[in-house]
C-alpha positions as CSV (number, residue, x, y, z in Angstrom):
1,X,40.0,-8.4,57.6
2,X,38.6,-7.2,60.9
3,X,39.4,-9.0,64.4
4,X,38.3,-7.8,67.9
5,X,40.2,-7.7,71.5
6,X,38.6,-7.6,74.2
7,X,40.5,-6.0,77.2
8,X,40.6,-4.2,80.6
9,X,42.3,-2.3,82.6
10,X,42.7,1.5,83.2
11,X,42.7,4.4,80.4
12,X,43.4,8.5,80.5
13,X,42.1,10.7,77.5
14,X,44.3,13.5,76.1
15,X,41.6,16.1,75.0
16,X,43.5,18.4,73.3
17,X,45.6,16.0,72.0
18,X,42.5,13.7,70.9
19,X,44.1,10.6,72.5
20,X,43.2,7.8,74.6
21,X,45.9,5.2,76.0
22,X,44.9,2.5,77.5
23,X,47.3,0.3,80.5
24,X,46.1,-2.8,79.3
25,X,45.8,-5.6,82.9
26,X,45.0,-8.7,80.4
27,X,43.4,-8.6,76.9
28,X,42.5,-11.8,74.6
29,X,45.5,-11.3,72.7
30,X,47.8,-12.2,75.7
31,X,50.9,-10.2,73.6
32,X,48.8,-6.9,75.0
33,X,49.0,-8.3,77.9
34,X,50.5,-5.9,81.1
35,X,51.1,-3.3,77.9
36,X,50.3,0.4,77.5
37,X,48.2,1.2,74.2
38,X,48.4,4.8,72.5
39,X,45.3,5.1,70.3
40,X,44.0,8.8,68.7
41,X,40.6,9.0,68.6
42,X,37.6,10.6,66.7
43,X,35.0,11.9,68.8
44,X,31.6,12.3,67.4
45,X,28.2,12.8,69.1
46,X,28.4,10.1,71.4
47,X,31.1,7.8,70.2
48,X,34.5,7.6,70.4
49,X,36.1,5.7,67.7
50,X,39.5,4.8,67.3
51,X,41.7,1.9,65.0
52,X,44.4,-0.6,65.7
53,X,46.6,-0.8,62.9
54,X,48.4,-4.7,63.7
55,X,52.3,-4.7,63.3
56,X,52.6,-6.9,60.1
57,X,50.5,-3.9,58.2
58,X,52.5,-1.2,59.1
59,X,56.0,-3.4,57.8
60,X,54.0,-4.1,54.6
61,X,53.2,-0.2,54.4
62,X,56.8,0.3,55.2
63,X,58.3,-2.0,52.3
């Protein structure tokens, strides 16, 4: 299952690194809310692309 978030707020890119992090002002899920968001990204052509594993995935992964 797929969900968006919208957000704003202010990002820096990590070339080398190939990561983005975003310092998140408000977002639709309010829990992101006056957060900081470390996403690596894949850069192709024109678009960057990047996924946001949710919280209960990872424990599942974990178990």
């Amino acid at each position: 299952m797929q969900e968006s978030n919208a957000h704003y707020g202010k990002y820096r890119v990590n070339e080398t690194a190939k990561i983005i992090t975003f310092k998140i002002d408000h977002a639709t899920f309010t829990n992101w809310d006056s957060t900081e968001q470390v996403r690596h990204y894949i850069y192709t052509g024109n678009e960057i692309k990047y996924v946001v594993v949710s919280a209960h995935r990872l424990l599942i992964k974990m178990a």
